[in-house]
mmCIF file of the N, C-alpha and C atoms, coordinates in Angstrom:
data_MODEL
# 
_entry.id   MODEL 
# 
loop_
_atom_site.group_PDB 
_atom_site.id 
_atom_site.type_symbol 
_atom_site.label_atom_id 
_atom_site.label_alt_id 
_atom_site.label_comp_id 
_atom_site.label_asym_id 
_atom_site.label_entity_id 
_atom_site.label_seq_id 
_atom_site.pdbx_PDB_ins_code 
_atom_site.Cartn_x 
_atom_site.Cartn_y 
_atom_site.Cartn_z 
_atom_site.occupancy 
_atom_site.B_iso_or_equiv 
_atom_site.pdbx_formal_charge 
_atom_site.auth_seq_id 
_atom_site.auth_comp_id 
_atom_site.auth_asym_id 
_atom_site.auth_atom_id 
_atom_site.pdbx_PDB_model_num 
ATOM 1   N N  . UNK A 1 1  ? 9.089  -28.649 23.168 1.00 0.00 ? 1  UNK A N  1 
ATOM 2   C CA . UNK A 1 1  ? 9.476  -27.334 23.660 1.00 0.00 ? 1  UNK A CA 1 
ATOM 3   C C  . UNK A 1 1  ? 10.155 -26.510 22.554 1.00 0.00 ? 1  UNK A C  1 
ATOM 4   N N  . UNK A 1 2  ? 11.007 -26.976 21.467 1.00 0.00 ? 2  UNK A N  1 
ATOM 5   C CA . UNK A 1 2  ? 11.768 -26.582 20.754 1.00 0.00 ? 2  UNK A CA 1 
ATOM 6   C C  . UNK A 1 2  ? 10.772 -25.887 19.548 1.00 0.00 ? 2  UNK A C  1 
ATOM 7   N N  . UNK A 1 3  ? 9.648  -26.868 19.786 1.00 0.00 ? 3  UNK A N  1 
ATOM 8   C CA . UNK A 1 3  ? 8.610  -26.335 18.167 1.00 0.00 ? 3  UNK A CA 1 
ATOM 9   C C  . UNK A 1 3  ? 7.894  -25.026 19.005 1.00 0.00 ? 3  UNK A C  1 
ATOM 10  N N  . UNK A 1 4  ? 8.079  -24.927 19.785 1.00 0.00 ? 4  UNK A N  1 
ATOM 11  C CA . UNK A 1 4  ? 7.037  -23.768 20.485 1.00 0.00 ? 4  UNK A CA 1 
ATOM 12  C C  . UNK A 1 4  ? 7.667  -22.494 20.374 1.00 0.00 ? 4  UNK A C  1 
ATOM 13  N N  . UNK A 1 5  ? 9.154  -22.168 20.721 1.00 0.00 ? 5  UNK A N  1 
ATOM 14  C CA . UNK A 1 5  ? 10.162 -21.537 21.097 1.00 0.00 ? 5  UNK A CA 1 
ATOM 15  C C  . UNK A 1 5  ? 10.575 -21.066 19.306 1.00 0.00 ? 5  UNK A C  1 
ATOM 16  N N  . UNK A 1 6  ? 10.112 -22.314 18.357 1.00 0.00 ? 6  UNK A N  1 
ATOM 17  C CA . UNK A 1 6  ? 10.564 -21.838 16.836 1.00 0.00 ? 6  UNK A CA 1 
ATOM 18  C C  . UNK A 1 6  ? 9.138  -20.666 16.536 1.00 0.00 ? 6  UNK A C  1 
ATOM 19  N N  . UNK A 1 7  ? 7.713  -21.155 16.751 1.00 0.00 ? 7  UNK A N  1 
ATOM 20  C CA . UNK A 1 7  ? 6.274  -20.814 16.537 1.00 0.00 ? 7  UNK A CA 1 
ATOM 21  C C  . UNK A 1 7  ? 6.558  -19.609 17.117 1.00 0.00 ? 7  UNK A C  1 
ATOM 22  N N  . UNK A 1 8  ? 7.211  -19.295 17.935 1.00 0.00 ? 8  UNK A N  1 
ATOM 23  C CA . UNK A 1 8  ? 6.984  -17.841 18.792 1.00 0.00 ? 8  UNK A CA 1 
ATOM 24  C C  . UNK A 1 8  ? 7.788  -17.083 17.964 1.00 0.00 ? 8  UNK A C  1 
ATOM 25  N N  . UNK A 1 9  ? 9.090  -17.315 17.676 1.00 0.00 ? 9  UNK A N  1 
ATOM 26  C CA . UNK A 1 9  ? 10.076 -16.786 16.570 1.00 0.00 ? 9  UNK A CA 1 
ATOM 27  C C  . UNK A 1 9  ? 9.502  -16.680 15.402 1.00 0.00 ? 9  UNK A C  1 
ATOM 28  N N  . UNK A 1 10 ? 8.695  -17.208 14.855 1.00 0.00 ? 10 UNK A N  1 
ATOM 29  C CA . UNK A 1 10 ? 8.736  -17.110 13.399 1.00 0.00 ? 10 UNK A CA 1 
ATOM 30  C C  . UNK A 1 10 ? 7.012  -16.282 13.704 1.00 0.00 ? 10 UNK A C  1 
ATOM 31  N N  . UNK A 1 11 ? 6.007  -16.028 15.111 1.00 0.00 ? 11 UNK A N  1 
ATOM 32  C CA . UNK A 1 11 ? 5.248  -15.112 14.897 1.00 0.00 ? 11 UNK A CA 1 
ATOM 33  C C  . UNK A 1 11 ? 5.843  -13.876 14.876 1.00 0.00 ? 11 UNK A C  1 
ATOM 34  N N  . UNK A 1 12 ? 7.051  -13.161 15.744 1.00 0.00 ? 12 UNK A N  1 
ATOM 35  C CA . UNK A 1 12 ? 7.735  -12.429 15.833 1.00 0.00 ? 12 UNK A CA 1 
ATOM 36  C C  . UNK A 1 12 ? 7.881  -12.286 14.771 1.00 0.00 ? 12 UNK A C  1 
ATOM 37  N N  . UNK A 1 13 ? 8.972  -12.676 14.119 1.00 0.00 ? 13 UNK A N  1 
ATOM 38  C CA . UNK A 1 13 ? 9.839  -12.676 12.776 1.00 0.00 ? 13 UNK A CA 1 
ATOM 39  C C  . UNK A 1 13 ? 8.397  -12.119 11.892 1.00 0.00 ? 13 UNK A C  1 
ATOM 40  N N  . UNK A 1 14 ? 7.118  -12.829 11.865 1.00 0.00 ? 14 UNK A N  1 
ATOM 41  C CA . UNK A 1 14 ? 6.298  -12.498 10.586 1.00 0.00 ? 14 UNK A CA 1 
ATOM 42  C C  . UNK A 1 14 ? 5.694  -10.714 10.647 1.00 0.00 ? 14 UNK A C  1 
ATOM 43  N N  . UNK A 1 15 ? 5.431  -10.414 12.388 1.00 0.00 ? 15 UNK A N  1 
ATOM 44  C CA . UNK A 1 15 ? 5.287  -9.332  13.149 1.00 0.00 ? 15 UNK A CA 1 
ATOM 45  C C  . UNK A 1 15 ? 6.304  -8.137  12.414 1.00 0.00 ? 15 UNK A C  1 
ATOM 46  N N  . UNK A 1 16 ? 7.519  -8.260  13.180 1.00 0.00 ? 16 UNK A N  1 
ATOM 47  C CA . UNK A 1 16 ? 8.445  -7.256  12.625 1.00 0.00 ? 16 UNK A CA 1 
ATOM 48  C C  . UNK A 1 16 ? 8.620  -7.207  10.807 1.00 0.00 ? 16 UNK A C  1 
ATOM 49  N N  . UNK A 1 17 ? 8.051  -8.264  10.348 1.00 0.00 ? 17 UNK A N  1 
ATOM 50  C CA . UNK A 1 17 ? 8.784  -8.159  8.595  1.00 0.00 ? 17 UNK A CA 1 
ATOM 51  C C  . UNK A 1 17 ? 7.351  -6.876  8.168  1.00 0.00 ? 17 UNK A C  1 
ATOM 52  N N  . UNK A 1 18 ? 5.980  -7.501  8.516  1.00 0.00 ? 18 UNK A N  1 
ATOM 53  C CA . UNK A 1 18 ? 4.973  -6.335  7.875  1.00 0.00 ? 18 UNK A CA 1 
ATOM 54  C C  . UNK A 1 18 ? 5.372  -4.672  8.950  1.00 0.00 ? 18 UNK A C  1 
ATOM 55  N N  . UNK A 1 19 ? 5.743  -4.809  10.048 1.00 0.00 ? 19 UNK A N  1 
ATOM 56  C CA . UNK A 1 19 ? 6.290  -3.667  10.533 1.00 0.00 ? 19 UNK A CA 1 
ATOM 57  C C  . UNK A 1 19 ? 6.903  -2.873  9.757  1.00 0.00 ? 19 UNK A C  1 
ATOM 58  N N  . UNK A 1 20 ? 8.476  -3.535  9.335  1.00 0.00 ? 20 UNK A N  1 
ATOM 59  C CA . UNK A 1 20 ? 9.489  -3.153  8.850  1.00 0.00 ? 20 UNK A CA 1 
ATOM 60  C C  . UNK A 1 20 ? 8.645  -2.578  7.470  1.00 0.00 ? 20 UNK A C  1 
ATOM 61  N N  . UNK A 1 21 ? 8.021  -3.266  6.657  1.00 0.00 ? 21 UNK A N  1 
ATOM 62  C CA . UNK A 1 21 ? 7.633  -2.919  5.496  1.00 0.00 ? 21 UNK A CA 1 
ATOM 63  C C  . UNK A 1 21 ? 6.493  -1.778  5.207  1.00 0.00 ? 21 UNK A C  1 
ATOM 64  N N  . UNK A 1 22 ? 6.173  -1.368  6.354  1.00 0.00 ? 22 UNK A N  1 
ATOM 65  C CA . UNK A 1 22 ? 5.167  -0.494  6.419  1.00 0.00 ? 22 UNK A CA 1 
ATOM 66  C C  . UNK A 1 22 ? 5.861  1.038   7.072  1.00 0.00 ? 22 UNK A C  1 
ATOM 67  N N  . UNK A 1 23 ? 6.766  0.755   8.024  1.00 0.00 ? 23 UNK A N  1 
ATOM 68  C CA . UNK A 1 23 ? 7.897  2.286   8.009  1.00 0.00 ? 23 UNK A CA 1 
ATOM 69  C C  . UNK A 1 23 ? 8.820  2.654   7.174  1.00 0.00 ? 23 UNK A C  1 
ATOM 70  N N  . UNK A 1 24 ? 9.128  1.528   6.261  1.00 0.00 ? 24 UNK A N  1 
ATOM 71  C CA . UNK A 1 24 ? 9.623  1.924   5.140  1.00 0.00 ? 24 UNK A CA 1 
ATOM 72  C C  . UNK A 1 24 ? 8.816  3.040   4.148  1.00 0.00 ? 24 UNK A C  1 
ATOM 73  N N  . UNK A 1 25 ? 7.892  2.398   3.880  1.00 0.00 ? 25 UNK A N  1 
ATOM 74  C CA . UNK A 1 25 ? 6.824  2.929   2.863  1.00 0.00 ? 25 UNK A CA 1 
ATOM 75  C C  . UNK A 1 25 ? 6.661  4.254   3.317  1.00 0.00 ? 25 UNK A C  1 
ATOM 76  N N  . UNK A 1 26 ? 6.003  4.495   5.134  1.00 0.00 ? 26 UNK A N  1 
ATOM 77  C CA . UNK A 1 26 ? 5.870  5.677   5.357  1.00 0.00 ? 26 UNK A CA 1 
ATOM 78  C C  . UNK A 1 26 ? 6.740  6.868   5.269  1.00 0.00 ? 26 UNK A C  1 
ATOM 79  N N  . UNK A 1 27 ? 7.846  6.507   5.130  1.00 0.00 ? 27 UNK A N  1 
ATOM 80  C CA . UNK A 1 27 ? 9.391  7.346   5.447  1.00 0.00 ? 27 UNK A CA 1 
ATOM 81  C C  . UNK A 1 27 ? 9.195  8.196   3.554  1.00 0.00 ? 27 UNK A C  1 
ATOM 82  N N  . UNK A 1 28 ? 9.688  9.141   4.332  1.00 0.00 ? 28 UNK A N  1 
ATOM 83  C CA . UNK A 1 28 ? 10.016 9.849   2.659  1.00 0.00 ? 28 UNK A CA 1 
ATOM 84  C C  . UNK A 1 28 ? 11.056 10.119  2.036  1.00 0.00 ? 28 UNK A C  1 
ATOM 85  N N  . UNK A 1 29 ? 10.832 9.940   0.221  1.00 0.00 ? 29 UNK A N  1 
ATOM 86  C CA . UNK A 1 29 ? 12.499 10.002  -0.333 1.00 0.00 ? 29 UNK A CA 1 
ATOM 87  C C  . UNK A 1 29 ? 13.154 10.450  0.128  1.00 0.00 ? 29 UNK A C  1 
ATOM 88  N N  . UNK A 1 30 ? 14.247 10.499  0.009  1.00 0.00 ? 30 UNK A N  1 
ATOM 89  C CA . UNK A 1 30 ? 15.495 11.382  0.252  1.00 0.00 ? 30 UNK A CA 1 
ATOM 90  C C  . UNK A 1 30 ? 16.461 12.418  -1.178 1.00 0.00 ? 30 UNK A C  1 
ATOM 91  N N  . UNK A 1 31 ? 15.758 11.718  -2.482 1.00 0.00 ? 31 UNK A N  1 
ATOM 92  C CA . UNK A 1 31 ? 15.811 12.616  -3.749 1.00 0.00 ? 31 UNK A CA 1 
ATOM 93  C C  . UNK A 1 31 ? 15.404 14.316  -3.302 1.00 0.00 ? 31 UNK A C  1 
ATOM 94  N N  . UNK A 1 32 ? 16.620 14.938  -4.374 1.00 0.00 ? 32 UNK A N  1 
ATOM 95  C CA . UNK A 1 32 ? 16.003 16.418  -3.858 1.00 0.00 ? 32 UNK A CA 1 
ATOM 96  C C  . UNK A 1 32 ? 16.135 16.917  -5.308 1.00 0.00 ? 32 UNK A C  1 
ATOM 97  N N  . UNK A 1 33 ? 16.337 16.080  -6.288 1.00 0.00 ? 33 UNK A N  1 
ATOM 98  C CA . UNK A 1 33 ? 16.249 16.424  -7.500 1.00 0.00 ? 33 UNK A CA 1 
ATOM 99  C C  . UNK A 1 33 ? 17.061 17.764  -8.068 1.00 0.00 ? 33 UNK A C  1 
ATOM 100 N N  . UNK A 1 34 ? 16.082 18.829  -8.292 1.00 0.00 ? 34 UNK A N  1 
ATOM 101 C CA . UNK A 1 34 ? 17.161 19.691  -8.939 1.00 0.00 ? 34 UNK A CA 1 
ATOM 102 C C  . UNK A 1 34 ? 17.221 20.583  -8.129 1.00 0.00 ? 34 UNK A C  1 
ATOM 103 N N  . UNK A 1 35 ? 16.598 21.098  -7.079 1.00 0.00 ? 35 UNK A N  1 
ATOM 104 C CA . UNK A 1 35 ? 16.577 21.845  -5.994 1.00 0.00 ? 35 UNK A CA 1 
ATOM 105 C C  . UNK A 1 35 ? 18.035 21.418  -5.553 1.00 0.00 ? 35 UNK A C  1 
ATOM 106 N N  . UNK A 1 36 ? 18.824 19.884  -5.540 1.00 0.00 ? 36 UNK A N  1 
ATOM 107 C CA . UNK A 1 36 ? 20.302 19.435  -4.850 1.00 0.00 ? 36 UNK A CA 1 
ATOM 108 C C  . UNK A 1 36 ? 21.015 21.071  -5.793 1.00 0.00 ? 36 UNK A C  1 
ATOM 109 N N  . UNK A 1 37 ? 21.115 21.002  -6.810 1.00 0.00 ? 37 UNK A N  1 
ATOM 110 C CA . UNK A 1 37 ? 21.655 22.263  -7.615 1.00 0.00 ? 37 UNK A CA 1 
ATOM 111 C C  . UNK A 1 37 ? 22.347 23.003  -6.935 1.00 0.00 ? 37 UNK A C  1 
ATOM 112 N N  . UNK A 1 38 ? 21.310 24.038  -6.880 1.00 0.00 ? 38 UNK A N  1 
ATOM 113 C CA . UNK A 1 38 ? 21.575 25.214  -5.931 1.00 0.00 ? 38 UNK A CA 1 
ATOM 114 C C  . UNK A 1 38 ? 22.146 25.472  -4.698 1.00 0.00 ? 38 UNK A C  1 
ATOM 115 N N  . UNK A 1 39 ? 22.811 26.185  -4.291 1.00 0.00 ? 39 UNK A N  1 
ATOM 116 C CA . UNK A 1 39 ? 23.673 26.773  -2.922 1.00 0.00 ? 39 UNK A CA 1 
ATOM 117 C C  . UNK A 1 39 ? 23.349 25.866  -1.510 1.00 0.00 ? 39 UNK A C  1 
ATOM 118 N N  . UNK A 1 40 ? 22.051 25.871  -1.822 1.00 0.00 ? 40 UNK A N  1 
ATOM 119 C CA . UNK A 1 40 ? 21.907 25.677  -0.034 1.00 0.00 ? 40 UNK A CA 1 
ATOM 120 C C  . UNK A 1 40 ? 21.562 23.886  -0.353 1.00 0.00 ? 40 UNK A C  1 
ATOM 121 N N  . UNK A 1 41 ? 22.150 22.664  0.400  1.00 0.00 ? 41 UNK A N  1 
ATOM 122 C CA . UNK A 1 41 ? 21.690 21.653  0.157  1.00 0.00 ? 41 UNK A CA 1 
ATOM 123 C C  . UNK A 1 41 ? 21.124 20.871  1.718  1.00 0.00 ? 41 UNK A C  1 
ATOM 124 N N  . UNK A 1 42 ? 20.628 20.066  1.326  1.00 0.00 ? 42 UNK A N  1 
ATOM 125 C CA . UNK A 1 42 ? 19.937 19.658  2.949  1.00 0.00 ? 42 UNK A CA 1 
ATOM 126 C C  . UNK A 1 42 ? 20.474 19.414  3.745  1.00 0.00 ? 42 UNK A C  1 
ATOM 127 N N  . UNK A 1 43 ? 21.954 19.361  3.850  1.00 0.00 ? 43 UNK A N  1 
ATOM 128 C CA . UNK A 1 43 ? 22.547 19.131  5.197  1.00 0.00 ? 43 UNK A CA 1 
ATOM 129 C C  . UNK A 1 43 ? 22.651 20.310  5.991  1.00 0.00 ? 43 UNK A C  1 
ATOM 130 N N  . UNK A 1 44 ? 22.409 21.739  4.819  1.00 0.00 ? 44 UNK A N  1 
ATOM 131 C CA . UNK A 1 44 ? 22.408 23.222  5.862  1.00 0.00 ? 44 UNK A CA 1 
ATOM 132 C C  . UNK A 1 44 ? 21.624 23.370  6.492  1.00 0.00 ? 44 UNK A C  1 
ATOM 133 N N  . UNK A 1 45 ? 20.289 23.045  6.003  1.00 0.00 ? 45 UNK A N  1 
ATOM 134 C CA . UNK A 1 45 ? 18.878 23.676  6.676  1.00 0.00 ? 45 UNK A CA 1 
ATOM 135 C C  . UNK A 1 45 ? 18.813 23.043  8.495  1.00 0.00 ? 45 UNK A C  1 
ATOM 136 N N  . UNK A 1 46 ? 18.042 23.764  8.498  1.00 0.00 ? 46 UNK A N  1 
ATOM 137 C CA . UNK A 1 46 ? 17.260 23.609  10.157 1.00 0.00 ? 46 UNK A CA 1 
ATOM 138 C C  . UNK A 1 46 ? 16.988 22.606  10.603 1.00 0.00 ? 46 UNK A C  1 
ATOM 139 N N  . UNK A 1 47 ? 16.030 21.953  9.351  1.00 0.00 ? 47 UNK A N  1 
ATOM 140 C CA . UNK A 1 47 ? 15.156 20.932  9.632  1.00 0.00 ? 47 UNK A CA 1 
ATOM 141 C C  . UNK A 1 47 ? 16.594 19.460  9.537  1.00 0.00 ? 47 UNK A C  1 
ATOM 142 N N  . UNK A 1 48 ? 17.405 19.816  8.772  1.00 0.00 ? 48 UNK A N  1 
ATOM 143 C CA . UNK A 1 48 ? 18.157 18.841  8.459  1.00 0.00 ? 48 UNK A CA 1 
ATOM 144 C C  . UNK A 1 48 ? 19.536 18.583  10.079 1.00 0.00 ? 48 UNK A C  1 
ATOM 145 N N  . UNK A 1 49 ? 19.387 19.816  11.231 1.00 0.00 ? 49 UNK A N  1 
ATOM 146 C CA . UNK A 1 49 ? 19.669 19.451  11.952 1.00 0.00 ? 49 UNK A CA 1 
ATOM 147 C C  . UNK A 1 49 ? 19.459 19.016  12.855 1.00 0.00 ? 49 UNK A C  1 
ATOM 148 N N  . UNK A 1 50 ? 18.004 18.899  13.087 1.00 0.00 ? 50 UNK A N  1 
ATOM 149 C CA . UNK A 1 50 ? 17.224 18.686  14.121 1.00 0.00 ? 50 UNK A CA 1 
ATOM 150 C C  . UNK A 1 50 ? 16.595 17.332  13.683 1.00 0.00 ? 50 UNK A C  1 
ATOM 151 N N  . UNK A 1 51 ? 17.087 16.441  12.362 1.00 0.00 ? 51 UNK A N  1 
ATOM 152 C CA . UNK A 1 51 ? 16.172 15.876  11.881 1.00 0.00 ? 51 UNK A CA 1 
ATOM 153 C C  . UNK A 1 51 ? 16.155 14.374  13.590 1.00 0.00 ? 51 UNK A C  1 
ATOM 154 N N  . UNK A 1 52 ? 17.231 14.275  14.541 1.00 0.00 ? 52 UNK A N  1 
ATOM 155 C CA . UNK A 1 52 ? 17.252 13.656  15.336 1.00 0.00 ? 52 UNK A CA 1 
ATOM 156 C C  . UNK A 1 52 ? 15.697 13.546  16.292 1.00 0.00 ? 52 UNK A C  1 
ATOM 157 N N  . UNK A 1 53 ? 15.209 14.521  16.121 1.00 0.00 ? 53 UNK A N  1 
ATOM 158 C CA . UNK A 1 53 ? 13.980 14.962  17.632 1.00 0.00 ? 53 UNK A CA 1 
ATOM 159 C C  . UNK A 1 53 ? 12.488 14.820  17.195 1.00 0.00 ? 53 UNK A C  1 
ATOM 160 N N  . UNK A 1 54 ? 12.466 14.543  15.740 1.00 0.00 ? 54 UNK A N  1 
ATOM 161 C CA . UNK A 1 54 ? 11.939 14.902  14.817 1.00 0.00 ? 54 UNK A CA 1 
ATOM 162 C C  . UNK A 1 54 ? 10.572 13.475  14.474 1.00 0.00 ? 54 UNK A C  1 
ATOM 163 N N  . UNK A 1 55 ? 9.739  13.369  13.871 1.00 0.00 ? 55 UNK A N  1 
ATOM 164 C CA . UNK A 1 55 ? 8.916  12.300  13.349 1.00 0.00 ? 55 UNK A CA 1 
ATOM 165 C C  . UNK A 1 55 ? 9.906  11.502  12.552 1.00 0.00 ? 55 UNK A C  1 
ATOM 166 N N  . UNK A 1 56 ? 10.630 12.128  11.543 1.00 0.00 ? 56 UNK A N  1 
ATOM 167 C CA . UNK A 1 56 ? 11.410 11.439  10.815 1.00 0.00 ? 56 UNK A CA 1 
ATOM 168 C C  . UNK A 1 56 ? 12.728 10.511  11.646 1.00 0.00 ? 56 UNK A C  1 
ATOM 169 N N  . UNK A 1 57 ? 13.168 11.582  12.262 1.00 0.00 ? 57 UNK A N  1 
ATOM 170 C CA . UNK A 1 57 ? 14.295 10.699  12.898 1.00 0.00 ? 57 UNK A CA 1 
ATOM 171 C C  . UNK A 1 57 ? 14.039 9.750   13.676 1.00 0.00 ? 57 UNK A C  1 
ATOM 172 N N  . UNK A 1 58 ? 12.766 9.645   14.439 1.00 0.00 ? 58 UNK A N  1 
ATOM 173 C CA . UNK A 1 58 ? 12.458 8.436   14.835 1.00 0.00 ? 58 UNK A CA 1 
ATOM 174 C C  . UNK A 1 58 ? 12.044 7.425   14.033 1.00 0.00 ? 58 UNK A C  1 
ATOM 175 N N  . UNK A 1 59 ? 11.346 7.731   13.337 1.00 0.00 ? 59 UNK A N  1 
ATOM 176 C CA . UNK A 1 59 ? 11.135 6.618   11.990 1.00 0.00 ? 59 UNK A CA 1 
ATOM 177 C C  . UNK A 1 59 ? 12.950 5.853   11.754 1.00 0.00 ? 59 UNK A C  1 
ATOM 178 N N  . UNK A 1 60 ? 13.683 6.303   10.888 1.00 0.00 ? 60 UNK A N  1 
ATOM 179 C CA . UNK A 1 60 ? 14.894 6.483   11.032 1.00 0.00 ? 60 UNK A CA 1 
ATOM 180 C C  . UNK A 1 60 ? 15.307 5.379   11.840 1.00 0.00 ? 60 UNK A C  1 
ATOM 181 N N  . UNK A 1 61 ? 14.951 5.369   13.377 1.00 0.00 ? 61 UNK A N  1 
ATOM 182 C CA . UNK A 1 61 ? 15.939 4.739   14.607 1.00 0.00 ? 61 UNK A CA 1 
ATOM 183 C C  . UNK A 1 61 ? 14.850 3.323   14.398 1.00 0.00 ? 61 UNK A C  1 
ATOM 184 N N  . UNK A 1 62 ? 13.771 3.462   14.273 1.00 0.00 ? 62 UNK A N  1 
ATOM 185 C CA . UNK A 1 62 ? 12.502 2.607   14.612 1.00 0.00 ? 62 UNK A CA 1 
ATOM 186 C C  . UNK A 1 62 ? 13.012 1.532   13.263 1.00 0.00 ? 62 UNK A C  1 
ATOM 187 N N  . UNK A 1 63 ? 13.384 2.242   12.253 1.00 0.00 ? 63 UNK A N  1 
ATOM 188 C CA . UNK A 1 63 ? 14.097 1.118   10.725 1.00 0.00 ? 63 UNK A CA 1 
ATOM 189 C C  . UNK A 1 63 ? 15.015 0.317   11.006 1.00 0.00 ? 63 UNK A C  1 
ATOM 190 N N  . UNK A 1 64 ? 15.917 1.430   11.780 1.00 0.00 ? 64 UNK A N  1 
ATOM 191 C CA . UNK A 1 64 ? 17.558 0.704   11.982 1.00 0.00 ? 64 UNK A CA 1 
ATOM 192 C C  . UNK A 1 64 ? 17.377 -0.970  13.248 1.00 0.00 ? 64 UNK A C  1 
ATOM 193 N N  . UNK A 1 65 ? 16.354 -0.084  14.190 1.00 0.00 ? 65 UNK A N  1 
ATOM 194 C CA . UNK A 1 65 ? 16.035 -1.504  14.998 1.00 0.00 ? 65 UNK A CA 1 
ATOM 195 C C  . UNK A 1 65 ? 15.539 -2.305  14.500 1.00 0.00 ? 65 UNK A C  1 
ATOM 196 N N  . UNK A 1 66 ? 14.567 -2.010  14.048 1.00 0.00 ? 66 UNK A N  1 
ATOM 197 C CA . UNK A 1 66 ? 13.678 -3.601  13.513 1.00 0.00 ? 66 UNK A CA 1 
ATOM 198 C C  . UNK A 1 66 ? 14.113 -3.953  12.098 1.00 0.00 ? 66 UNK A C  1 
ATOM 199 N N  . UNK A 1 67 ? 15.403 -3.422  11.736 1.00 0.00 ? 67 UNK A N  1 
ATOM 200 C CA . UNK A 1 67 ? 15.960 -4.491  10.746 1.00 0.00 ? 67 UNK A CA 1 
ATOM 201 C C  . UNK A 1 67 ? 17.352 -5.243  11.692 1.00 0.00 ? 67 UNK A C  1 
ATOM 202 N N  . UNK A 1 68 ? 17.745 -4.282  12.285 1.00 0.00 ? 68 UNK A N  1 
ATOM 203 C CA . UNK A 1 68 ? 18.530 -5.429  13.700 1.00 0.00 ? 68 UNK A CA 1 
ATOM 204 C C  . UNK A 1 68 ? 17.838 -6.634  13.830 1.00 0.00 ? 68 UNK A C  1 
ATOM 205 N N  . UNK A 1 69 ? 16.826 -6.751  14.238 1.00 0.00 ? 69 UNK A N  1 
ATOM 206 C CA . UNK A 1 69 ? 15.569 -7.750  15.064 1.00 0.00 ? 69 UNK A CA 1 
ATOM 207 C C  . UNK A 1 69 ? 14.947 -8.522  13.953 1.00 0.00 ? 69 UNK A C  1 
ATOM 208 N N  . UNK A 1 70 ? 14.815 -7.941  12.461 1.00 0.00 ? 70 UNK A N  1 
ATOM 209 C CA . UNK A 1 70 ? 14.624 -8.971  11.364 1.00 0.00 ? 70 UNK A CA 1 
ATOM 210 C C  . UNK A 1 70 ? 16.187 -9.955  11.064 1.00 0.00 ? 70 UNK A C  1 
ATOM 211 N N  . UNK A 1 71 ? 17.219 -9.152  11.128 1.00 0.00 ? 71 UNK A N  1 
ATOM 212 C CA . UNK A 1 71 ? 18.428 -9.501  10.637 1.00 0.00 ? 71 UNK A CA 1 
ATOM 213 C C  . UNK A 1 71 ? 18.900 -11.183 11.789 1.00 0.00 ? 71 UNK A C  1 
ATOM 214 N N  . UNK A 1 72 ? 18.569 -10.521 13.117 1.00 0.00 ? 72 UNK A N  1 
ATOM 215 C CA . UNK A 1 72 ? 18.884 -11.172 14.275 1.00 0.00 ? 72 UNK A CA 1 
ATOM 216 C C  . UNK A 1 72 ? 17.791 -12.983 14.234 1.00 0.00 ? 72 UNK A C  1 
ATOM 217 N N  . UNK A 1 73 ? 16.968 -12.294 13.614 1.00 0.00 ? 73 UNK A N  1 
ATOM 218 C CA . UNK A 1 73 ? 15.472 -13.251 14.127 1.00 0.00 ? 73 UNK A CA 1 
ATOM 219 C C  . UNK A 1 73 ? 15.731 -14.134 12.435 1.00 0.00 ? 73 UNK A C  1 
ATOM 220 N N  . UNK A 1 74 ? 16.371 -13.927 11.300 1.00 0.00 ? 74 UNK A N  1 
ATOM 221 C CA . UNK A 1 74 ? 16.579 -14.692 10.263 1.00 0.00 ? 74 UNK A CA 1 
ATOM 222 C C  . UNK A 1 74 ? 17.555 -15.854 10.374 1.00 0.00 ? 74 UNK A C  1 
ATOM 223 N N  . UNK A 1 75 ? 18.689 -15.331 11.402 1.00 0.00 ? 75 UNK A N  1 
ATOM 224 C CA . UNK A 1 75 ? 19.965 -16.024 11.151 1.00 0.00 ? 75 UNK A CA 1 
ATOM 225 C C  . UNK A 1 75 ? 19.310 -16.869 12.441 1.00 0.00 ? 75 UNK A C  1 
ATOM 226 N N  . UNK A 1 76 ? 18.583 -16.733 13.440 1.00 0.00 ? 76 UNK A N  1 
ATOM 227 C CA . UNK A 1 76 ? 18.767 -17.490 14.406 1.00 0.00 ? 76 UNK A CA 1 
ATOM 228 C C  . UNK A 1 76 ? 17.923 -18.937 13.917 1.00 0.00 ? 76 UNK A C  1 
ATOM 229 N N  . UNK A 1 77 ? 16.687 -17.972 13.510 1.00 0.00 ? 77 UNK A N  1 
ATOM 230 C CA . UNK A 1 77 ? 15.431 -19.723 12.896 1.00 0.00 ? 77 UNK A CA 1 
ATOM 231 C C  . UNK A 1 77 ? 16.013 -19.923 11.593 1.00 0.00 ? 77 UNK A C  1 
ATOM 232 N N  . UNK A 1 78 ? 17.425 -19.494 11.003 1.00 0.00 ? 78 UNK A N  1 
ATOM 233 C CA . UNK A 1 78 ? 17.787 -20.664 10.722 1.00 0.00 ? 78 UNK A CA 1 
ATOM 234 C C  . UNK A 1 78 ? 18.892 -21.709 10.679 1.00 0.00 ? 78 UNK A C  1 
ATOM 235 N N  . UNK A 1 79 ? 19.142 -21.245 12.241 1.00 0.00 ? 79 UNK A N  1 
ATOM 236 C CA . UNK A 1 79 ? 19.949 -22.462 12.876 1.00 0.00 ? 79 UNK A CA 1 
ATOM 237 C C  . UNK A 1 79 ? 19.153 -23.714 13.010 1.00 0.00 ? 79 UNK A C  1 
ATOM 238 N N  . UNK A 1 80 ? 20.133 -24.591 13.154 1.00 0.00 ? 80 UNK A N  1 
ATOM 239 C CA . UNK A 1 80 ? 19.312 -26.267 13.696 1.00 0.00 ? 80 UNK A CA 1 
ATOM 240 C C  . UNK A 1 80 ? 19.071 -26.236 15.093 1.00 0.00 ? 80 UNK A C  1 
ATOM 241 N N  . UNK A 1 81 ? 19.365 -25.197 15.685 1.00 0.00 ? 81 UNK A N  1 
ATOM 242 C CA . UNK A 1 81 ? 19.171 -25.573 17.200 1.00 0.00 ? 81 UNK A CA 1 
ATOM 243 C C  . UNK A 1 81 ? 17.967 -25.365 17.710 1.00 0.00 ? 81 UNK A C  1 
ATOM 244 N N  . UNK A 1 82 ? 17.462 -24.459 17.354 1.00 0.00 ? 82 UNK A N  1 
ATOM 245 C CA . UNK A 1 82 ? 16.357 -24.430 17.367 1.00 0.00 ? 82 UNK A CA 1 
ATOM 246 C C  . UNK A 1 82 ? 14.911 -24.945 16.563 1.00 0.00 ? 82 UNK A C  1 
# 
């Protein structure tokens, strides 16, 4: 029962790691190079307040979880108890 319960964890675990590594990739820098310079910087704009509702900001929430769920799913398979 115990090897089944690890097999399911570690398909998970293999699931979320190419996940994780593929919304990373999609997500875009956050460099603003020399445009940072000048007066207006990205925390003024529009887009930078709304970035919550947004494609990005879900990307964003979708990272923060499934590195929870990588973080969660590392420490557990590699306990002995399971």
């Amino acid at each position: 029962m115990t090897a089944v319960i690890r097999t399911i964890l570690t398909v998970i675990f293999t699931i979320d790691c190419v996940a994780l590594i593929i919304i990373i990739l999609r997500q875009q820098g956050k460099d603003n190079g020399l445009g940072a310079i000048g007066g207006m910087t990205s925390a003024d704009t529009y887009w930078s307040k709304n970035k919550g509702r947004s494609e990005e900001g879900r990307m964003i929430l979708a990272t923060r979880i499934m590195s929870i769920v990588f973080i969660g799913l590392a420490v557990l398979l590699n306990t002995k108890f399971i």
